[in-house]
Each structure stands twice: as C-alpha cells, then as structure tokens.
CHARMM-style PDB file with segment names, atoms N, HN, CA, C and O in Angstrom:
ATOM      1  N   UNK     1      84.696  -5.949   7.227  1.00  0.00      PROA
ATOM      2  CA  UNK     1      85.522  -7.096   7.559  1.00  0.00      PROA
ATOM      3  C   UNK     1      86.194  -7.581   6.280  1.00  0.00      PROA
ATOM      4  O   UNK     1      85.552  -7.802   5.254  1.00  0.00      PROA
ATOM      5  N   UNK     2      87.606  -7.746   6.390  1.00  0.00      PROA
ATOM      6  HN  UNK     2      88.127  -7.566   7.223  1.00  0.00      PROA
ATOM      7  CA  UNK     2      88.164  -8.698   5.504  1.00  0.00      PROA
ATOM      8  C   UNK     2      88.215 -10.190   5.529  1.00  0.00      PROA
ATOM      9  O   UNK     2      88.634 -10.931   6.418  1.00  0.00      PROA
ATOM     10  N   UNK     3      87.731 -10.456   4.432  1.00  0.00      PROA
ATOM     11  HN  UNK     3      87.390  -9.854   3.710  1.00  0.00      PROA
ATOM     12  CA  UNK     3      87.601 -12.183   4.418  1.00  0.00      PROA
ATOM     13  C   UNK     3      88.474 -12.602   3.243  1.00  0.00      PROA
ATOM     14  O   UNK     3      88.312 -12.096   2.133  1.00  0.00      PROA
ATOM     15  N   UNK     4      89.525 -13.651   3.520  1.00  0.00      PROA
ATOM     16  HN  UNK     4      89.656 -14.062   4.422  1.00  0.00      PROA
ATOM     17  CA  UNK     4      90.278 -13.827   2.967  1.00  0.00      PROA
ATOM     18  C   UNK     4      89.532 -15.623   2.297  1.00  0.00      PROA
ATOM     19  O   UNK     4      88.939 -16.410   3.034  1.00  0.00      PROA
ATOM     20  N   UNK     5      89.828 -15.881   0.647  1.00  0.00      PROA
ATOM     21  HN  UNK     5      90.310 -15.242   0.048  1.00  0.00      PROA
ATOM     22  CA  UNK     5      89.634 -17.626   0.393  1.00  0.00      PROA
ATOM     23  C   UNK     5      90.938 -17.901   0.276  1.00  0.00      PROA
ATOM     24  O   UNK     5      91.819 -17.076   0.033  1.00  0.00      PROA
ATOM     25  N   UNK     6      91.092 -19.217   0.471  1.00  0.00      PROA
ATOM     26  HN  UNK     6      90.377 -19.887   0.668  1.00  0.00      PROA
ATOM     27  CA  UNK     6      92.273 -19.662   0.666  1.00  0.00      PROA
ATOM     28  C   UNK     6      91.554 -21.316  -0.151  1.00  0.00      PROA
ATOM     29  O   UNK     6      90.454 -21.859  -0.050  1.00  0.00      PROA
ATOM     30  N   UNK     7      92.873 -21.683  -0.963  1.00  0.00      PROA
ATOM     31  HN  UNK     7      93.766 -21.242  -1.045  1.00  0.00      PROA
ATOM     32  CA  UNK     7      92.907 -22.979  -1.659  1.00  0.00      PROA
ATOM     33  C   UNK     7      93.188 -23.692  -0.234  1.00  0.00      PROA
ATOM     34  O   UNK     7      94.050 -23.322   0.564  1.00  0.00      PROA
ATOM     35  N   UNK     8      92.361 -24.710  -0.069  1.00  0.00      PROA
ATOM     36  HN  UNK     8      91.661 -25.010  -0.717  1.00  0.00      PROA
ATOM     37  CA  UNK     8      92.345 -25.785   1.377  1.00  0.00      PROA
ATOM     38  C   UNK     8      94.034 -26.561   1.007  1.00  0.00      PROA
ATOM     39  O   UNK     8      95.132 -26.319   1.509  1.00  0.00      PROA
ATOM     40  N   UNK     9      93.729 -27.299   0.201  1.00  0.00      PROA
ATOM     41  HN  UNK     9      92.837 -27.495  -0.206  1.00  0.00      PROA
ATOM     42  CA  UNK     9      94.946 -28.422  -0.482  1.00  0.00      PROA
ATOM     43  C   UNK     9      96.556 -27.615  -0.332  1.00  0.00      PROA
ATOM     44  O   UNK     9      97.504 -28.399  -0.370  1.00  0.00      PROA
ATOM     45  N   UNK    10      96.832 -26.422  -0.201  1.00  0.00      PROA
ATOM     46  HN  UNK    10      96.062 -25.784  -0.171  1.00  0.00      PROA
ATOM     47  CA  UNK    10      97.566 -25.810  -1.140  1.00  0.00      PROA
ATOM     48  C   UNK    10      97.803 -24.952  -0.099  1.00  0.00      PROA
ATOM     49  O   UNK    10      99.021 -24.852   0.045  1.00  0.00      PROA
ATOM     50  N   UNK    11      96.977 -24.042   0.987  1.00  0.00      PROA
ATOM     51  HN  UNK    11      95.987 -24.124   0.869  1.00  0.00      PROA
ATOM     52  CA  UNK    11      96.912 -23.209   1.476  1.00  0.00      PROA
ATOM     53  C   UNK    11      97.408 -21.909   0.736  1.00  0.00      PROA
ATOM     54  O   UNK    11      97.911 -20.905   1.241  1.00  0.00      PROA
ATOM     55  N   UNK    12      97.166 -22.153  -0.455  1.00  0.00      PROA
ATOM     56  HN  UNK    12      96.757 -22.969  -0.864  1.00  0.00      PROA
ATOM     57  CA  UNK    12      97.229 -20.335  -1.329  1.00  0.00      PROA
ATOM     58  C   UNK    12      96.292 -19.656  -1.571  1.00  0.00      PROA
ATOM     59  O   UNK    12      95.179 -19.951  -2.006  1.00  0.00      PROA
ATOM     60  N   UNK    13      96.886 -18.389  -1.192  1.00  0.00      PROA
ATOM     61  HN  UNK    13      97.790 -18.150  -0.839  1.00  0.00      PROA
ATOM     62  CA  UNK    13      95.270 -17.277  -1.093  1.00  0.00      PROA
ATOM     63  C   UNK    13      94.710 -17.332  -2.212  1.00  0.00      PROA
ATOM     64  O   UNK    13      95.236 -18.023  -3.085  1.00  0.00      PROA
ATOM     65  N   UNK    14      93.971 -16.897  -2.377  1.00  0.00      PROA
ATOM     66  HN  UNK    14      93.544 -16.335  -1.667  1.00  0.00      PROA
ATOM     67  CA  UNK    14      93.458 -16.615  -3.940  1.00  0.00      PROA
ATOM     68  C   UNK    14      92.979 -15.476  -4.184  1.00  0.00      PROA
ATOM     69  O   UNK    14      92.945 -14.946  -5.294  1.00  0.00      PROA
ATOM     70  N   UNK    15      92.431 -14.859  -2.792  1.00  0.00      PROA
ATOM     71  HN  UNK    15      92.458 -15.290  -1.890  1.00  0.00      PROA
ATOM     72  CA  UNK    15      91.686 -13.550  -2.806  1.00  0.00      PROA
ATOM     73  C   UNK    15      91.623 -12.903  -1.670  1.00  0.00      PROA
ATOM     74  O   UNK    15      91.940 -13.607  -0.711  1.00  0.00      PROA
ATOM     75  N   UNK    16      91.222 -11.415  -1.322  1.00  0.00      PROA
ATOM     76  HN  UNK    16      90.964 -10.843  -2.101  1.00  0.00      PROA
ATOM     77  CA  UNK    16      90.632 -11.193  -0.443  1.00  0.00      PROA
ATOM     78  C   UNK    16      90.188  -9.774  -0.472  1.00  0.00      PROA
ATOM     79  O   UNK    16      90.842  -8.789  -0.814  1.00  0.00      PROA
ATOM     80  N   UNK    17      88.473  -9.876   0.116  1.00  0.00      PROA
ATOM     81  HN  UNK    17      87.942 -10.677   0.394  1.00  0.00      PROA
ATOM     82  CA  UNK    17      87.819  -9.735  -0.296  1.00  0.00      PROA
ATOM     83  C   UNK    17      87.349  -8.735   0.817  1.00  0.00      PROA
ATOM     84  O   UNK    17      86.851  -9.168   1.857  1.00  0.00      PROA
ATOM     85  N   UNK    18      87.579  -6.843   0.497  1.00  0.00      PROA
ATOM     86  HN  UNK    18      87.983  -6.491  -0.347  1.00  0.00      PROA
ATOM     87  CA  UNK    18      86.610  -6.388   1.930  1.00  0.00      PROA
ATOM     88  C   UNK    18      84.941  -5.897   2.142  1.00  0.00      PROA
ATOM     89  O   UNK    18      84.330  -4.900   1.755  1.00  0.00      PROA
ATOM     90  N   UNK    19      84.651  -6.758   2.716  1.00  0.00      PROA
ATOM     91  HN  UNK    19      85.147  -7.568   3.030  1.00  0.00      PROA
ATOM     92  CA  UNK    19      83.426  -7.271   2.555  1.00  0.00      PROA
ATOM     93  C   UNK    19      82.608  -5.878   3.830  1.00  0.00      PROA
ATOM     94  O   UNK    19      83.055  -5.673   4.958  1.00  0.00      PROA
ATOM     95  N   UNK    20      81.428  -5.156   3.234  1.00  0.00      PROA
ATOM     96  HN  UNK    20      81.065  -5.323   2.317  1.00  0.00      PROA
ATOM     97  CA  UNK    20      80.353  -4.673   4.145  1.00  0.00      PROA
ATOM     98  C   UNK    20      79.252  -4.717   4.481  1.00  0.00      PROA
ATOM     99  O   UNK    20      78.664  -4.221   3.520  1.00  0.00      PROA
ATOM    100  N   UNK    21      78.368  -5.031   5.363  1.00  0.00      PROA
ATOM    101  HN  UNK    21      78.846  -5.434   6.144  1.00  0.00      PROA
ATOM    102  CA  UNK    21      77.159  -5.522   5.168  1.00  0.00      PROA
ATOM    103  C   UNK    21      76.483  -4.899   6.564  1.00  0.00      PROA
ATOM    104  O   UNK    21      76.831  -5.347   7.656  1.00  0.00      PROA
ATOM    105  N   UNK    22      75.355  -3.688   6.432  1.00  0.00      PROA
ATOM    106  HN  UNK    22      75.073  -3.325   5.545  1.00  0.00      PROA
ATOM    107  CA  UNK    22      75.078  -3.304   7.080  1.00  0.00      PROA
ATOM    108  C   UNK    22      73.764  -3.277   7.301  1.00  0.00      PROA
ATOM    109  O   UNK    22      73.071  -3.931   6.522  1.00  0.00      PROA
ATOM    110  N   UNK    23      73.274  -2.725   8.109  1.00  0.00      PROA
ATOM    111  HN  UNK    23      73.837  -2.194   8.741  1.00  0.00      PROA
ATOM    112  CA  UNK    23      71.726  -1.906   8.312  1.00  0.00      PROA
ATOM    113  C   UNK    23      71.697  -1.272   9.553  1.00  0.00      PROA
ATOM    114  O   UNK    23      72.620  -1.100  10.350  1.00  0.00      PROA
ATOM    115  N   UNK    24      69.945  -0.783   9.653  1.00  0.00      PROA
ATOM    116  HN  UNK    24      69.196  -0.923   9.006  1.00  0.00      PROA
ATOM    117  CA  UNK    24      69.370  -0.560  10.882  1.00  0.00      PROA
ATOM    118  C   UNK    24      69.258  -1.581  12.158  1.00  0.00      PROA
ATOM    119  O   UNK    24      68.349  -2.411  12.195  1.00  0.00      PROA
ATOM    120  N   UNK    25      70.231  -1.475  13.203  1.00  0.00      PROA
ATOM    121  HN  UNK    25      70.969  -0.800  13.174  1.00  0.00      PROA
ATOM    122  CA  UNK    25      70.306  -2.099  14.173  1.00  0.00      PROA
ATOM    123  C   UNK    25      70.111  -3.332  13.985  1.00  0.00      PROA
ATOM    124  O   UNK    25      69.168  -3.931  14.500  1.00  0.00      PROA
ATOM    125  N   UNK    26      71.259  -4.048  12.976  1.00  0.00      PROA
ATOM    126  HN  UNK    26      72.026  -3.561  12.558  1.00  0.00      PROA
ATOM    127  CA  UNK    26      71.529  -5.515  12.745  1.00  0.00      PROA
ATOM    128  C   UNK    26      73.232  -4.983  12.681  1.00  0.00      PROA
ATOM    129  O   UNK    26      73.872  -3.950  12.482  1.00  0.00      PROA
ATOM    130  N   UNK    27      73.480  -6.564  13.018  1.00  0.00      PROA
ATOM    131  HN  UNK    27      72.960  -7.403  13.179  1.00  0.00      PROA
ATOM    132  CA  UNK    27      74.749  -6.919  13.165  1.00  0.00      PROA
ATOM    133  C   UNK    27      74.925  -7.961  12.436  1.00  0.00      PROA
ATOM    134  O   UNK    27      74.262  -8.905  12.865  1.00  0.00      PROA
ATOM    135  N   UNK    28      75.488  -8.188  11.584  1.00  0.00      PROA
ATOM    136  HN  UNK    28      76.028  -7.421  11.235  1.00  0.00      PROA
ATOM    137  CA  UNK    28      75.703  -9.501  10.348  1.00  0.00      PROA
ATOM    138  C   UNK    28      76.605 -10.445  11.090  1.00  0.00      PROA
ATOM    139  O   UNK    28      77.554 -10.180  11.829  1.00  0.00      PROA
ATOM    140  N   UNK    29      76.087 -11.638  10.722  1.00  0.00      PROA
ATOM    141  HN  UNK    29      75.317 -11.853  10.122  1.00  0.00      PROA
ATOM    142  CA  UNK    29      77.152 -12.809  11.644  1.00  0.00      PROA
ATOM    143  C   UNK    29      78.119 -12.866  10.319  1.00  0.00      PROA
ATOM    144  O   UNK    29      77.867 -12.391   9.213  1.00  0.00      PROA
ATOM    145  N   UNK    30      79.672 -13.804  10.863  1.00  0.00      PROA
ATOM    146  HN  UNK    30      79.877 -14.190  11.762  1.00  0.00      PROA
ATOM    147  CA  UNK    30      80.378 -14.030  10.209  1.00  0.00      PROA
ATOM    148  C   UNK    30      80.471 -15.022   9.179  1.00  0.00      PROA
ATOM    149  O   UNK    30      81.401 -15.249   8.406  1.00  0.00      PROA
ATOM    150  N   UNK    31      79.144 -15.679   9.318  1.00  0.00      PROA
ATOM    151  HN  UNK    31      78.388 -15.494   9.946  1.00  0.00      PROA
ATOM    152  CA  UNK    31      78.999 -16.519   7.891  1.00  0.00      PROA
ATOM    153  C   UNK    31      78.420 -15.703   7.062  1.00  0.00      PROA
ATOM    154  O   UNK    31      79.065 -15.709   6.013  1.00  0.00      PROA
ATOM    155  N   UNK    32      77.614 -15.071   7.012  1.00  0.00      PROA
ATOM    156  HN  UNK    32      77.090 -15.066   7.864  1.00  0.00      PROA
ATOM    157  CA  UNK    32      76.954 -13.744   6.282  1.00  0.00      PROA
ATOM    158  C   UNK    32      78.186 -13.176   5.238  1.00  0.00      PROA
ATOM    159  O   UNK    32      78.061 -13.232   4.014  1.00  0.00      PROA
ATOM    160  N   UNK    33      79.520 -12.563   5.992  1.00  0.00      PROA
ATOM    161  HN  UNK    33      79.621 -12.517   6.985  1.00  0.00      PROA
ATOM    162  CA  UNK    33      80.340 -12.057   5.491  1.00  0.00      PROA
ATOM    163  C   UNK    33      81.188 -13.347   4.688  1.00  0.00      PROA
ATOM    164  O   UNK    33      81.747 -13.123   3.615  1.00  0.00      PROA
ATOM    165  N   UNK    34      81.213 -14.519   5.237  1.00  0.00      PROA
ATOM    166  HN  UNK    34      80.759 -14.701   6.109  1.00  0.00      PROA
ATOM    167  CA  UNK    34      81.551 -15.702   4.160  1.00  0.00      PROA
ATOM    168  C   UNK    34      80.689 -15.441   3.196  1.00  0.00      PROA
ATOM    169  O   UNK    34      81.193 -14.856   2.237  1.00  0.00      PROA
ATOM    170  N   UNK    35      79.221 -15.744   3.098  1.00  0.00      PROA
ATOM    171  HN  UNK    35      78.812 -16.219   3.877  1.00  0.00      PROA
ATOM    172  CA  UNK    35      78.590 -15.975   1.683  1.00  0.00      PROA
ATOM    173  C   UNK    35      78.826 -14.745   0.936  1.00  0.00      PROA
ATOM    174  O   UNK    35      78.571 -14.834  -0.265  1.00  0.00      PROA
ATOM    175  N   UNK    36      79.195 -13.770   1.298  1.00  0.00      PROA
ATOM    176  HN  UNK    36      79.402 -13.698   2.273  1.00  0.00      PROA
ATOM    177  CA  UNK    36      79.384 -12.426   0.317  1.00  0.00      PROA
ATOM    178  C   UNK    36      80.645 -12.774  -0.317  1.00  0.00      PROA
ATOM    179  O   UNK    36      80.757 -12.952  -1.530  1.00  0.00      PROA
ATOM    180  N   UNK    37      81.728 -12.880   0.644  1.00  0.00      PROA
ATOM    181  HN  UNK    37      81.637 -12.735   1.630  1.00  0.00      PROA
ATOM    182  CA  UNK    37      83.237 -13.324  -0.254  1.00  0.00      PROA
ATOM    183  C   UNK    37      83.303 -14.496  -1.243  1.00  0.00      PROA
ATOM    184  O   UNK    37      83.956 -14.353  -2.276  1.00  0.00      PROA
ATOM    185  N   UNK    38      82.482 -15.975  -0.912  1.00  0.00      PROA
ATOM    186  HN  UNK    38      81.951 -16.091  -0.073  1.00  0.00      PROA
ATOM    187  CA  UNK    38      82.277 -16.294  -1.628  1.00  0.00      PROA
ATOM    188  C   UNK    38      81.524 -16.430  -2.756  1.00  0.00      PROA
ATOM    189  O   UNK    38      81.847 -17.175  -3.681  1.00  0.00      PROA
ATOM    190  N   UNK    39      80.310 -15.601  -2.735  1.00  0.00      PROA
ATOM    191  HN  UNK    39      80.047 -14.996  -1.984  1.00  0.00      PROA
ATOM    192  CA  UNK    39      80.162 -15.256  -3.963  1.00  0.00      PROA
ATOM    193  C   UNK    39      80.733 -14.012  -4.934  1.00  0.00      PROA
ATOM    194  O   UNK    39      80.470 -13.702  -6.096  1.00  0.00      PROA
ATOM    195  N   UNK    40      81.306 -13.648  -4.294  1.00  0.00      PROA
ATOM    196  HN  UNK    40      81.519 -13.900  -3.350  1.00  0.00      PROA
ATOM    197  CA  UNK    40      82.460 -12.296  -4.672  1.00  0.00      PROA
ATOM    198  C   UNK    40      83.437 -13.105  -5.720  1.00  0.00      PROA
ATOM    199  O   UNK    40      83.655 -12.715  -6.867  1.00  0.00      PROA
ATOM    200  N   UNK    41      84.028 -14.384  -5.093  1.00  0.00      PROA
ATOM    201  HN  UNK    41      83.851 -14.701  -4.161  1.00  0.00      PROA
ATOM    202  CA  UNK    41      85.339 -15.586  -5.925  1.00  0.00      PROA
ATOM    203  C   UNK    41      84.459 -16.161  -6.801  1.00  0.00      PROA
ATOM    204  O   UNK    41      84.950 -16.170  -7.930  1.00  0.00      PROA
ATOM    205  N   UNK    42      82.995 -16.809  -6.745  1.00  0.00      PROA
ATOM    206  HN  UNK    42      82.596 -16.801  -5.828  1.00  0.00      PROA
ATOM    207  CA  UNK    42      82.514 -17.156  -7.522  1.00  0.00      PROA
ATOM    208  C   UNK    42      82.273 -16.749  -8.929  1.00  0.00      PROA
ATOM    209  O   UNK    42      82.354 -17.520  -9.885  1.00  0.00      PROA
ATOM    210  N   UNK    43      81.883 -15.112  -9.014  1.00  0.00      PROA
ATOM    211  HN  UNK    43      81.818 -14.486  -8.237  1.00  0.00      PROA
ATOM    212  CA  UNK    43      81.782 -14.047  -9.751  1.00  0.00      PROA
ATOM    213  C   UNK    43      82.936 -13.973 -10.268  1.00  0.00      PROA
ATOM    214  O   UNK    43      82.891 -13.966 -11.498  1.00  0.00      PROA
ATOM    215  N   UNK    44      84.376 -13.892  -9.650  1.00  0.00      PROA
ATOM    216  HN  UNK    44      84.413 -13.898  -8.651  1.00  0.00      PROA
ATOM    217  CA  UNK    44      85.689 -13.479 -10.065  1.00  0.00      PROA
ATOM    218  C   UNK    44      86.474 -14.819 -10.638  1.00  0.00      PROA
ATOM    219  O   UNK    44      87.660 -14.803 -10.966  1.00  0.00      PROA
ATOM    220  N   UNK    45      85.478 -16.166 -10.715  1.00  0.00      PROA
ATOM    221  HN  UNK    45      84.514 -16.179 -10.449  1.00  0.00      PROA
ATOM    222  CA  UNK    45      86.176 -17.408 -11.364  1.00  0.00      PROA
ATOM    223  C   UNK    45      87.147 -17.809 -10.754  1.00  0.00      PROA
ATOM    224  O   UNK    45      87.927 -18.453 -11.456  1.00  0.00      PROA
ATOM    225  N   UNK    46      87.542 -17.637  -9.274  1.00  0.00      PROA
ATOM    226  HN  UNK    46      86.909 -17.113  -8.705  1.00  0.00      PROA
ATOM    227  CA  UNK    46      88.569 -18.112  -8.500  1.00  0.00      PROA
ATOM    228  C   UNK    46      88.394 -19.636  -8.148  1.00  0.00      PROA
ATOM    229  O   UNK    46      89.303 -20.445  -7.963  1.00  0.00      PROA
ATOM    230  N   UNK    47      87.117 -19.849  -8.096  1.00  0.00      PROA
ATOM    231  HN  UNK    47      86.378 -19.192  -8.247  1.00  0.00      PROA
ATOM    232  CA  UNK    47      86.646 -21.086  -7.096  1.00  0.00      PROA
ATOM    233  C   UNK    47      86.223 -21.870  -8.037  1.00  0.00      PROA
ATOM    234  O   UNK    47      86.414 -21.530  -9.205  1.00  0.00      PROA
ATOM    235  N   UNK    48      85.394 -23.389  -7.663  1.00  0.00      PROA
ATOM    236  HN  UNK    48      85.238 -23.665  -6.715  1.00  0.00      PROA
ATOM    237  CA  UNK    48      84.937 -24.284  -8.103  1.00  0.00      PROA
ATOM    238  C   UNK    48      83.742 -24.083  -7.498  1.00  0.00      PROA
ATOM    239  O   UNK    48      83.750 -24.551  -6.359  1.00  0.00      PROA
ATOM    240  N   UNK    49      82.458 -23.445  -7.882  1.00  0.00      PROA
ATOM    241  HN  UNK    49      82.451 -23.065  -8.807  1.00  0.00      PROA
ATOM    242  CA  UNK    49      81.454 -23.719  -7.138  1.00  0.00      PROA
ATOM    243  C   UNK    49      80.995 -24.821  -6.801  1.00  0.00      PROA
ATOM    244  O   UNK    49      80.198 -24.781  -5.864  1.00  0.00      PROA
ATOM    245  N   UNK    50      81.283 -26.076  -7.359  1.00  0.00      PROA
ATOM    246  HN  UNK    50      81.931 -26.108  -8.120  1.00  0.00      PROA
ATOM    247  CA  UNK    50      80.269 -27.074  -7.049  1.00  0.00      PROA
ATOM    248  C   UNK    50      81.595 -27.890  -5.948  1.00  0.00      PROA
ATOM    249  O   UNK    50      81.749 -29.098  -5.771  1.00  0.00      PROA
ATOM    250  N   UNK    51      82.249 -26.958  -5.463  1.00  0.00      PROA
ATOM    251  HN  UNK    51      82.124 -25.976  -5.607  1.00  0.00      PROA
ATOM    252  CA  UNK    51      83.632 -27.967  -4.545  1.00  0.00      PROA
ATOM    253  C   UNK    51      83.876 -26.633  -3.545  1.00  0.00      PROA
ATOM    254  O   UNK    51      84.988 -26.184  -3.268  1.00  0.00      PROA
ATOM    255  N   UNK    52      83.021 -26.278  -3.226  1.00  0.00      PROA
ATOM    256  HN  UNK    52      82.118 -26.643  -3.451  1.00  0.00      PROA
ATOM    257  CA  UNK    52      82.548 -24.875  -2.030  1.00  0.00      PROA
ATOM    258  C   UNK    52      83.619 -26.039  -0.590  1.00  0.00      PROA
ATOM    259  O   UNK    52      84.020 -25.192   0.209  1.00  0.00      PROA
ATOM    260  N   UNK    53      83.958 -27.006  -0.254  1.00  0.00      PROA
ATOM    261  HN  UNK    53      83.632 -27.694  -0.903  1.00  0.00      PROA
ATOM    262  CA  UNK    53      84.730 -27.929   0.822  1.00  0.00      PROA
ATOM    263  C   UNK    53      86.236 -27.471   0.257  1.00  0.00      PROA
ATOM    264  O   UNK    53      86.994 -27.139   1.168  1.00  0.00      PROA
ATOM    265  N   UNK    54      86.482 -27.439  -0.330  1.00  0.00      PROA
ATOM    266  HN  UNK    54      85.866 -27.709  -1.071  1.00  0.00      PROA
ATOM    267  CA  UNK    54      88.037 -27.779  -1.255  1.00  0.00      PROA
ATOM    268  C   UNK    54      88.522 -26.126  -0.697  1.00  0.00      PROA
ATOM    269  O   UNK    54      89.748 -26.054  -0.771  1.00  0.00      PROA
ATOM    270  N   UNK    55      88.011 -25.036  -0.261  1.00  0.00      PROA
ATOM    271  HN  UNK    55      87.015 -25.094  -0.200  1.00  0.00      PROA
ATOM    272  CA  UNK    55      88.368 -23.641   0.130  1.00  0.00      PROA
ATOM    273  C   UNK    55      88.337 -23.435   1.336  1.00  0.00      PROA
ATOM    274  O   UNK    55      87.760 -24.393   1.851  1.00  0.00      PROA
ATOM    275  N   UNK    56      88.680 -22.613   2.183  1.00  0.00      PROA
ATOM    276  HN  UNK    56      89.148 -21.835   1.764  1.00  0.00      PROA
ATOM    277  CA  UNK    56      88.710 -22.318   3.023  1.00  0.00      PROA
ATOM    278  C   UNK    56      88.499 -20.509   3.295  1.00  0.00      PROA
ATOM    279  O   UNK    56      89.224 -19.707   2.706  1.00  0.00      PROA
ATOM    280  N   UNK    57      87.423 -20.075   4.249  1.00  0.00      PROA
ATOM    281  HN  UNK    57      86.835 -20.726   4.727  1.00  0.00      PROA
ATOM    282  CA  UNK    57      87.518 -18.561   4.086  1.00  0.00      PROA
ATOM    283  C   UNK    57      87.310 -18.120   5.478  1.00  0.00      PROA
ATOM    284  O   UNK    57      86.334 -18.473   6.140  1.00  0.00      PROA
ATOM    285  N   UNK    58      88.510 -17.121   6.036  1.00  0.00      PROA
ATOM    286  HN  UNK    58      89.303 -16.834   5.498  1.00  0.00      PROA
ATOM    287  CA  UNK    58      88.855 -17.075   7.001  1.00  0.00      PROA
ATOM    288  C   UNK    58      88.832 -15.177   7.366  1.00  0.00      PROA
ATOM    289  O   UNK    58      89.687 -14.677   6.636  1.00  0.00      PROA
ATOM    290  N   UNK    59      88.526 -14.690   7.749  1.00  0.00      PROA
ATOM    291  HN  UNK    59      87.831 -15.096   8.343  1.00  0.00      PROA
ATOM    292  CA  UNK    59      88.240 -13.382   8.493  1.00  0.00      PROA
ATOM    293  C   UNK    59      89.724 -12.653   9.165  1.00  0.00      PROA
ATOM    294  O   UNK    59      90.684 -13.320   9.551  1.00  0.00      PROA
ATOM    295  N   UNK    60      89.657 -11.398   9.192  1.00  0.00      PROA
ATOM    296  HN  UNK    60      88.877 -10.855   8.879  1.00  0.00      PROA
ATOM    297  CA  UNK    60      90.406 -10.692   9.679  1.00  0.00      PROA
ATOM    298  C   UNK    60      90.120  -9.334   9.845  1.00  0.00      PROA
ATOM    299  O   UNK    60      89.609  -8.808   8.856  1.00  0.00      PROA
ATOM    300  N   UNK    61      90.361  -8.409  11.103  1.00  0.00      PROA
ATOM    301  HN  UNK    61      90.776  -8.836  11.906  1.00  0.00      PROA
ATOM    302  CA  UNK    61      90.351  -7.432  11.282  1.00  0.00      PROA
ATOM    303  C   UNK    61      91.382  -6.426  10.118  1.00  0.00      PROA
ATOM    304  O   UNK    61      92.362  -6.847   9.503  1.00  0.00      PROA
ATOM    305  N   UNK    62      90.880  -5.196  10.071  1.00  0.00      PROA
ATOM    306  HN  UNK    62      90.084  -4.854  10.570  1.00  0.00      PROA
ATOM    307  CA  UNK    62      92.397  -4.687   8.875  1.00  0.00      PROA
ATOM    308  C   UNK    62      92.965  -4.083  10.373  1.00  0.00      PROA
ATOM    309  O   UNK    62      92.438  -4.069  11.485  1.00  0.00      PROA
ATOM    310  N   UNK    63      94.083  -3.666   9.955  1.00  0.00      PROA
ATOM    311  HN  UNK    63      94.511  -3.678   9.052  1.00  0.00      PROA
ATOM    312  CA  UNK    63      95.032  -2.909  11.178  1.00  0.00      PROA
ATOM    313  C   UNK    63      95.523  -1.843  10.748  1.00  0.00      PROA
ATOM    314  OT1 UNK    63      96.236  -1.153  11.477  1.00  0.00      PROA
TER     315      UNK     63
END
C-alpha cells in the first residue's frame, strides 16, 4: 500500500511512502500501514514528531 503524508495547514505532500507489511495469515489494518509511513517521515525529518495532528496520512491503491 501507498501511504501518502500530507502537511494538514498547507495540504502539501511531503512524501510518499510504499509501505509492506506482511505475514502468515494476517492482514495488517490501515493504521498499521500509517505507523510505518510515519515513522518512515519521522526517520526522513519531514515531520514534527511531537505535532503527529498538524499531518495528515492518507492511503492509496498504485494503478
């Protein structure tokens, strides 16, 4: 899944991020694939960690 952050205020991307998260007969929910992207921006100095509200991270199929 691609998960895109997006500046909330601003609506500018900042990143995006294709995120995989697998196993044996689990299915990862879509906040799962949030906390990976955002700690993906966290790592990459995009974000404000301590203002995790101020972003927005939103999902997409690729096509």
């Amino acid at each position: 899944m691609n998960v895109q952050v997006i500046e909330a205020k601003t609506g500018r991307l900042l990143a995006t991020y294709p995120i995989v998260l697998s196993g044996l007969n689990y299915v990862p929910s879509e906040q799962e694939y949030f906390a990976q992207a955002w700690r993906c921006a966290v790592g990459d100095k995009l974000v404000d960690v301590a203002h995790r509200d101020q972003y927005v991270l939103r999902s997409f199929a690729e096509q």
